[in-house]
N, C-alpha and C positions, 0 to 999 in steps of 0.2 A: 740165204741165211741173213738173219736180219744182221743191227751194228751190234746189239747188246747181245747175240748170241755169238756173234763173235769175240766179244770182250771175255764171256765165259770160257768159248774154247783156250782162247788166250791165257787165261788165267789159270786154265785145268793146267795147260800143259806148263809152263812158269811152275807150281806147284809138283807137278811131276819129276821134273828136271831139280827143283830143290831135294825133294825126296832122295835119288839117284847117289845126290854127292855122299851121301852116309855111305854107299856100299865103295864107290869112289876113292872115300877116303879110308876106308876097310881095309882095299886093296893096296893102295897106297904105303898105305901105315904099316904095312905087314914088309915092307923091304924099305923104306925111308926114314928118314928121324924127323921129328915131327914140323923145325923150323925148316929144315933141305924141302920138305916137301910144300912150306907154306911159300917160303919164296919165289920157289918155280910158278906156281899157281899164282902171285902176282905178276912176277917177270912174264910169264906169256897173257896174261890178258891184259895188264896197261896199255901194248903197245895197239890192241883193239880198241880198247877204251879213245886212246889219243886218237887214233884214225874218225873211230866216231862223232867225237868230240871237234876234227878239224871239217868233217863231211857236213856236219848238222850245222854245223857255225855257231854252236853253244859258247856264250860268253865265259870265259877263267874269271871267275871269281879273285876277287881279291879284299880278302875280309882283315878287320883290325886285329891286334892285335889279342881283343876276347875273343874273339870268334875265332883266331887262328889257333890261338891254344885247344880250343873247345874239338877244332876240326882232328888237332893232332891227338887228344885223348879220342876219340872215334875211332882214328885209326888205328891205335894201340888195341883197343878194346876190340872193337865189331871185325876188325879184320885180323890182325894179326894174332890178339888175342886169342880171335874167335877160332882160327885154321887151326893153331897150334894145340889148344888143348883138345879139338875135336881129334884131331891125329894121333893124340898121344894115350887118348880114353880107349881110341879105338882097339890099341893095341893090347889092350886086356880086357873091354867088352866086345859082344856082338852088335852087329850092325842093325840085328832087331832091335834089342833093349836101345843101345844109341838115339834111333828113330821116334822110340816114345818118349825118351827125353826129350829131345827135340821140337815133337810136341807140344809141350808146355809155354814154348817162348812166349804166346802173346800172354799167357797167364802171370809167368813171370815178372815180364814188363809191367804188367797193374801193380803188382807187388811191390817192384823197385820204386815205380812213379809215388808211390804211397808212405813207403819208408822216406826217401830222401824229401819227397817233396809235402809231408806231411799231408797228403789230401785222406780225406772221413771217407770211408770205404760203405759203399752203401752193401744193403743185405743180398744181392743180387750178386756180385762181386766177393762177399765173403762165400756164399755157394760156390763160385767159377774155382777160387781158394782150396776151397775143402775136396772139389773132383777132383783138379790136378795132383794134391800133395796126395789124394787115397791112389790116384794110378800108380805113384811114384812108389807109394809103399807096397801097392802091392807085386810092382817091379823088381822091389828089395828083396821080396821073399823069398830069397835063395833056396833049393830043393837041397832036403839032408846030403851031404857026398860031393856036392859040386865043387869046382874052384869057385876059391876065397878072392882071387883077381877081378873078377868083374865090379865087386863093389868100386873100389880103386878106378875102376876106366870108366865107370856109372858117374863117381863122383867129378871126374875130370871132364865128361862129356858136361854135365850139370854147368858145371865153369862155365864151360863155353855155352852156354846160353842166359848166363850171368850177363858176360862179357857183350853177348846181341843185346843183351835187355838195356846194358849202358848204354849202347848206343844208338837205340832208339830214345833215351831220353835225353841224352846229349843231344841230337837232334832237334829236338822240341826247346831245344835254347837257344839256337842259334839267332841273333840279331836280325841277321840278314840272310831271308830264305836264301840257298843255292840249289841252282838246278840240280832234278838226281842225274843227266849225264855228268856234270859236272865233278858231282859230289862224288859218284861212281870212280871216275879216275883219279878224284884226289885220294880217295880211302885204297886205292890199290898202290899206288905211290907210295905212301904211307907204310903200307904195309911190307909192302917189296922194302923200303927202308930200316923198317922196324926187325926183322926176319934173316933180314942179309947177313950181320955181324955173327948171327948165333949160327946160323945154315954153315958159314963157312968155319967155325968153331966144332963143328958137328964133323968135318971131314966125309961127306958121305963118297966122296969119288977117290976114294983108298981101297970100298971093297965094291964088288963086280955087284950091279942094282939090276932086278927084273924090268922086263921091257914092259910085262904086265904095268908093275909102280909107275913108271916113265906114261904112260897111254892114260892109267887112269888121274894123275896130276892133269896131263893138258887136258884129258875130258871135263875134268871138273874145272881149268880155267875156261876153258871156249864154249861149251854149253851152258852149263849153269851159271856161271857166273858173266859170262857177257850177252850168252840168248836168252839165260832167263830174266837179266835185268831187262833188254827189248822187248822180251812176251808180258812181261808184269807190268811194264810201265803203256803198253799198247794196251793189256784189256783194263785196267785203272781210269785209261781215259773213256772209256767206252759203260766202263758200270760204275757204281755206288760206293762210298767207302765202303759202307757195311756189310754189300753182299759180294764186296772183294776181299774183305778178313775175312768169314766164312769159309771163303778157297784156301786159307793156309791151315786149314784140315787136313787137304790134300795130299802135304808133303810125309807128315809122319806115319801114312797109311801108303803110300807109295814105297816109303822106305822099306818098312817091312815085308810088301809082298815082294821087293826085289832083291833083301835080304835072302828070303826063301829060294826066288826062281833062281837068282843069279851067284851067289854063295853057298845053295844048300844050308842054308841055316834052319834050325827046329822053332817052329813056331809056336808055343808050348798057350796054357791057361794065361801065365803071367803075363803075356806079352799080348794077348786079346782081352785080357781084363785091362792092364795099364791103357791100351789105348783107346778101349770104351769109355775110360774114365777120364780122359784126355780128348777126345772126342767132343764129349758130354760139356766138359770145362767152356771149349774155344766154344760151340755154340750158344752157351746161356751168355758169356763173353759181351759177344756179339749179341744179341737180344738188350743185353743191359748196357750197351753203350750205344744202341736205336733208341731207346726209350730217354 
Protein backbone atom coordinates (compact mmCIF):
# COMPACT_ATOMS: atom_id res chain seq x y z
CA UNK A 1 0.00 0.00 0.00
CA UNK A 2 1.38 2.98 -1.14
CA UNK A 3 1.97 6.37 1.53
CA UNK A 4 -1.02 8.39 -0.21
CA UNK A 5 -3.17 5.29 -0.06
CA UNK A 6 -2.68 5.20 3.24
CA UNK A 7 -3.44 8.75 4.00
CA UNK A 8 -6.87 7.81 2.21
CA UNK A 9 -7.48 4.95 4.38
CA UNK A 10 -6.69 7.16 7.21
CA UNK A 11 -8.90 9.71 6.28
CA UNK A 12 -11.84 7.24 5.36
CA UNK A 13 -11.79 6.08 8.65
CA UNK A 14 -11.23 9.73 10.86
CA UNK A 15 -14.51 10.60 8.73
CA UNK A 16 -16.22 7.38 9.63
CA UNK A 17 -15.60 7.78 13.39
CA UNK A 18 -16.91 11.56 13.05
CA UNK A 19 -19.95 10.21 11.46
CA UNK A 20 -20.62 7.59 14.52
CA UNK A 21 -20.61 10.45 17.16
CA UNK A 22 -24.20 11.62 15.72
CA UNK A 23 -25.79 8.23 16.80
CA UNK A 24 -23.27 8.41 19.92
CA UNK A 25 -24.77 11.38 20.97
CA UNK A 26 -28.40 10.01 20.12
CA UNK A 27 -27.75 7.70 22.48
CA UNK A 28 -26.30 9.65 24.86
CA UNK A 29 -28.82 12.46 24.76
CA UNK A 30 -31.79 10.12 25.31
CA UNK A 31 -30.68 9.40 29.24
CA UNK A 32 -28.15 12.75 29.80
CA UNK A 33 -28.71 16.39 29.98
CA UNK A 34 -26.86 17.78 27.50
CA UNK A 35 -23.87 19.84 29.43
CA UNK A 36 -23.41 16.15 32.12
CA UNK A 37 -22.79 14.62 28.97
CA UNK A 38 -20.35 17.29 27.29
CA UNK A 39 -18.28 17.42 30.30
CA UNK A 40 -17.73 13.80 30.66
CA UNK A 41 -16.65 13.60 27.03
CA UNK A 42 -14.04 16.29 27.96
CA UNK A 43 -13.06 14.85 31.37
CA UNK A 44 -12.24 11.48 29.78
CA UNK A 45 -10.21 12.58 26.68
CA UNK A 46 -7.99 15.60 28.20
CA UNK A 47 -6.34 13.25 30.32
CA UNK A 48 -5.39 11.29 26.64
CA UNK A 49 -4.82 14.47 25.12
CA UNK A 50 -2.21 15.29 28.13
CA UNK A 51 -0.50 11.90 27.82
CA UNK A 52 -0.06 12.51 24.11
CA UNK A 53 0.85 15.86 24.35
CA UNK A 54 3.77 14.71 27.17
CA UNK A 55 4.70 11.37 24.88
CA UNK A 56 5.17 13.50 21.47
CA UNK A 57 7.03 16.23 23.42
CA UNK A 58 4.53 18.80 21.73
CA UNK A 59 5.48 22.30 23.02
CA UNK A 60 2.35 24.34 25.53
CA UNK A 61 1.83 27.06 23.83
CA UNK A 62 1.76 30.12 25.48
CA UNK A 63 -0.03 32.80 23.48
CA UNK A 64 -0.65 36.80 24.35
CA UNK A 65 -3.13 37.90 25.57
CA UNK A 66 -5.19 38.26 21.78
CA UNK A 67 -4.47 35.00 21.03
CA UNK A 68 -5.51 33.73 24.42
CA UNK A 69 -8.76 35.33 24.45
CA UNK A 70 -9.29 34.10 20.80
CA UNK A 71 -8.28 30.49 22.04
CA UNK A 72 -10.88 30.83 24.99
CA UNK A 73 -13.80 31.92 22.42
CA UNK A 74 -12.84 28.31 20.40
CA UNK A 75 -13.41 26.75 23.21
CA UNK A 76 -16.61 28.13 24.03
CA UNK A 77 -17.78 27.66 20.61
CA UNK A 78 -16.24 24.55 18.71
CA UNK A 79 -16.26 22.49 21.82
CA UNK A 80 -18.53 23.22 24.36
CA UNK A 81 -20.80 25.01 22.36
CA UNK A 82 -20.49 22.58 19.72
CA UNK A 83 -21.34 19.13 22.26
CA UNK A 84 -23.93 20.80 24.05
CA UNK A 85 -26.35 21.99 21.45
CA UNK A 86 -25.60 18.64 19.32
CA UNK A 87 -26.91 16.73 22.54
CA UNK A 88 -29.78 18.80 23.21
CA UNK A 89 -31.05 18.79 19.11
CA UNK A 90 -30.62 15.31 19.38
CA UNK A 91 -33.11 14.95 21.87
CA UNK A 92 -36.00 16.01 19.59
CA UNK A 93 -34.46 15.09 16.19
CA UNK A 94 -33.14 11.89 14.51
CA UNK A 95 -29.84 10.95 14.28
CA UNK A 96 -30.56 10.85 10.41
CA UNK A 97 -31.77 14.41 9.75
CA UNK A 98 -28.78 15.40 12.60
CA UNK A 99 -26.08 13.85 10.22
CA UNK A 100 -27.27 15.98 7.18
CA UNK A 101 -27.04 18.95 9.11
CA UNK A 102 -23.88 18.17 9.94
CA UNK A 103 -23.00 18.01 6.54
CA UNK A 104 -23.24 21.34 5.73
CA UNK A 105 -20.24 22.47 8.16
CA UNK A 106 -17.59 23.29 5.44
CA UNK A 107 -20.50 25.07 3.54
CA UNK A 108 -21.42 26.96 6.46
CA UNK A 109 -17.85 28.02 7.32
CA UNK A 110 -17.57 29.92 3.65
CA UNK A 111 -20.73 31.43 4.81
CA UNK A 112 -19.62 32.78 8.18
CA UNK A 113 -15.97 33.57 6.69
CA UNK A 114 -17.94 35.98 4.28
CA UNK A 115 -20.32 37.51 6.56
CA UNK A 116 -17.81 38.51 9.36
CA UNK A 117 -15.00 38.90 7.22
CA UNK A 118 -16.62 40.67 4.21
CA UNK A 119 -14.86 38.54 1.37
CA UNK A 120 -16.83 38.92 -2.55
CA UNK A 121 -18.24 35.38 -2.85
CA UNK A 122 -17.29 34.32 -6.28
CA UNK A 123 -20.27 32.34 -8.49
CA UNK A 124 -18.79 28.90 -7.70
CA UNK A 125 -19.31 29.33 -3.98
CA UNK A 126 -22.72 31.04 -4.36
CA UNK A 127 -23.67 27.38 -6.13
CA UNK A 128 -22.00 25.42 -2.98
CA UNK A 129 -24.66 28.23 -1.07
CA UNK A 130 -27.67 27.32 -2.98
CA UNK A 131 -27.11 23.11 -2.70
CA UNK A 132 -26.67 23.12 1.04
CA UNK A 133 -29.58 25.64 1.93
CA UNK A 134 -31.99 23.26 -1.02
CA UNK A 135 -30.84 20.09 1.19
CA UNK A 136 -31.56 21.86 4.37
CA UNK A 137 -35.02 22.77 2.94
CA UNK A 138 -35.77 19.85 1.67
CA UNK A 139 -34.93 18.43 5.25
CA UNK A 140 -37.51 20.89 6.50
CA UNK A 141 -40.14 19.29 4.75
CA UNK A 142 -41.88 17.70 7.44
CA UNK A 143 -44.48 14.78 6.13
CA UNK A 144 -48.43 15.96 7.02
CA UNK A 145 -48.90 14.04 10.75
CA UNK A 146 -45.48 14.15 11.94
CA UNK A 147 -44.03 15.65 15.20
CA UNK A 148 -43.72 19.31 15.37
CA UNK A 149 -40.33 18.55 17.61
CA UNK A 150 -37.71 17.85 15.24
CA UNK A 151 -37.82 21.34 13.75
CA UNK A 152 -36.61 22.48 17.28
CA UNK A 153 -33.74 19.77 17.57
CA UNK A 154 -32.97 20.50 13.43
CA UNK A 155 -32.74 24.06 14.57
CA UNK A 156 -30.37 23.39 17.58
CA UNK A 157 -28.31 20.83 15.84
CA UNK A 158 -27.91 23.80 13.07
CA UNK A 159 -26.32 25.88 16.19
CA UNK A 160 -23.89 23.60 16.70
CA UNK A 161 -22.40 23.83 13.38
CA UNK A 162 -22.68 27.48 13.72
CA UNK A 163 -20.64 27.26 16.60
CA UNK A 164 -17.81 24.55 14.41
CA UNK A 165 -17.99 27.26 11.80
CA UNK A 166 -16.69 29.96 14.50
CA UNK A 167 -14.20 28.03 15.12
CA UNK A 168 -12.85 27.27 12.37
CA UNK A 169 -12.57 30.90 11.62
CA UNK A 170 -11.40 31.79 14.91
CA UNK A 171 -8.71 29.65 14.05
CA UNK A 172 -7.51 31.38 10.82
CA UNK A 173 -6.76 34.37 13.47
CA UNK A 174 -4.68 33.29 15.55
CA UNK A 175 -1.24 35.14 15.50
CA UNK A 176 0.70 32.51 16.31
CA UNK A 177 0.10 29.11 14.61
CA UNK A 178 -0.39 26.20 17.62
CA UNK A 179 0.22 22.86 17.03
CA UNK A 180 -3.29 20.75 16.58
CA UNK A 181 -2.05 18.32 19.45
CA UNK A 182 -1.60 21.18 21.34
CA UNK A 183 -4.54 23.00 20.32
CA UNK A 184 -6.56 19.61 20.61
CA UNK A 185 -5.87 19.65 24.50
CA UNK A 186 -6.43 23.20 25.04
CA UNK A 187 -10.07 23.17 23.32
CA UNK A 188 -10.87 20.10 25.70
CA UNK A 189 -9.62 21.97 28.88
CA UNK A 190 -11.62 24.62 27.79
CA UNK A 191 -14.46 22.87 27.33
CA UNK A 192 -14.25 20.47 30.36
CA UNK A 193 -14.25 24.12 32.00
CA UNK A 194 -16.95 25.75 30.23
CA UNK A 195 -19.54 22.55 30.75
CA UNK A 196 -18.57 21.67 34.52
CA UNK A 197 -20.64 24.75 36.31
CA UNK A 198 -23.77 23.78 34.13
CA UNK A 199 -23.15 19.61 34.26
CA UNK A 200 -23.25 20.11 37.96
CA UNK A 201 -26.35 22.60 37.84
CA UNK A 202 -28.02 19.84 35.88
CA UNK A 203 -27.87 17.29 38.79
CA UNK A 204 -27.76 14.23 36.65
CA UNK A 205 -26.57 11.77 39.51
CA UNK A 206 -30.05 12.31 41.58
CA UNK A 207 -31.61 9.85 38.92
CA UNK A 208 -30.39 6.21 37.97
CA UNK A 209 -28.46 6.87 34.04
CA UNK A 210 -28.26 3.91 31.32
CA UNK A 211 -25.01 2.32 31.11
CA UNK A 212 -25.88 2.36 27.29
CA UNK A 213 -25.51 6.73 27.97
CA UNK A 214 -22.28 6.11 30.14
CA UNK A 215 -20.63 3.68 27.05
CA UNK A 216 -21.69 5.94 24.40
CA UNK A 217 -20.20 9.40 26.08
CA UNK A 218 -16.60 7.50 26.68
CA UNK A 219 -17.01 6.18 22.84
CA UNK A 220 -17.40 9.32 21.66
CA UNK A 221 -14.46 10.88 23.97
CA UNK A 222 -11.85 7.89 23.08
CA UNK A 223 -12.58 7.12 19.53
CA UNK A 224 -13.53 10.05 17.77
CA UNK A 225 -12.50 12.43 19.47
CA UNK A 226 -8.88 11.36 20.50
CA UNK A 227 -8.50 8.48 17.42
CA UNK A 228 -10.01 10.48 15.00
CA UNK A 229 -7.95 13.50 15.90
CA UNK A 230 -4.65 10.86 15.30
CA UNK A 231 -6.33 9.15 11.95
CA UNK A 232 -6.99 12.96 10.43
CA UNK A 233 -4.07 14.41 11.36
CA UNK A 234 -1.98 11.09 10.00
CA UNK A 235 -3.64 11.07 6.53
CA UNK A 236 -3.43 15.08 6.27
CA UNK A 237 0.18 14.59 6.45
CA UNK A 238 0.18 12.08 3.72
CA UNK A 239 -2.42 13.84 1.16
CA UNK A 240 -3.53 17.33 -0.12
CA UNK A 241 -5.51 19.92 1.45
CA UNK A 242 -7.96 19.47 -1.18
CA UNK A 243 -8.43 15.81 -1.62
CA UNK A 244 -8.45 15.75 2.38
CA UNK A 245 -11.82 18.26 2.43
CA UNK A 246 -13.27 15.98 0.09
CA UNK A 247 -13.30 13.07 2.87
CA UNK A 248 -15.50 15.22 5.12
CA UNK A 249 -18.24 14.01 2.90
CA UNK A 250 -17.66 10.93 4.54
CA UNK A 251 -19.11 11.77 7.96
CA UNK A 252 -22.73 12.86 7.12
CA UNK A 253 -23.13 9.69 4.94
CA UNK A 254 -21.71 7.53 7.54
CA UNK A 255 -24.01 9.02 10.08
CA UNK A 256 -26.84 8.10 8.44
CA UNK A 257 -26.27 4.64 7.37
CA UNK A 258 -25.52 3.92 11.22
CA UNK A 259 -28.38 5.94 12.16
CA UNK A 260 -30.33 3.10 10.04
CA UNK A 261 -28.14 -0.06 11.09
CA UNK A 262 -27.66 0.91 14.61
CA UNK A 263 -30.81 2.92 15.90
CA UNK A 264 -33.34 1.39 13.31
CA UNK A 265 -33.98 4.70 12.11
CA UNK A 266 -36.34 5.40 8.70
CA UNK A 267 -34.40 6.46 6.12
CA UNK A 268 -37.13 8.31 4.10
CA UNK A 269 -36.73 10.68 0.39
CA UNK A 270 -35.93 13.59 2.79
CA UNK A 271 -33.07 12.48 4.11
CA UNK A 272 -31.36 10.99 0.68
CA UNK A 273 -32.40 14.10 -1.13
CA UNK A 274 -30.89 16.60 1.75
CA UNK A 275 -27.76 14.64 1.68
CA UNK A 276 -27.42 14.57 -2.17
CA UNK A 277 -27.68 18.06 -1.99
CA UNK A 278 -25.07 18.23 0.74
CA UNK A 279 -23.07 16.09 -0.94
CA UNK A 280 -23.38 17.96 -4.25
CA UNK A 281 -22.45 21.26 -2.07
CA UNK A 282 -18.90 19.91 -0.25
CA UNK A 283 -17.74 18.71 -3.70
CA UNK A 284 -18.21 21.73 -5.99
CA UNK A 285 -16.84 23.35 -2.43
CA UNK A 286 -13.74 21.77 -2.90
CA UNK A 287 -13.50 22.20 -6.93
CA UNK A 288 -13.79 26.04 -6.16
CA UNK A 289 -11.28 26.35 -3.49
CA UNK A 290 -8.58 24.10 -6.23
CA UNK A 291 -9.19 26.50 -8.70
Amino acid sequence: MSDKTLGYVYLALAMLLVGSTVVASKIAAGALPPFTATALRFALALPCFLVLLRVSGTPVPRPGRRDGAILVLQGLAGTAGYTALLMAGLRATSAADAGVILGTLPVVATVVAMALLGERPRPMLLATIALASAGLFVLHRQPAGTAAGSMSGNTLVFGAVLCEACFILLNKRLRVAVPPLALSTLMSAIGLAASLPFALAEAAWTAPVASSALLAVGYYALLPTVGGFLLWYAGTARVGATEAALFTALAPVAALLLAALLLGEPVGWRQLAGIAFVLAAVGALAFANER
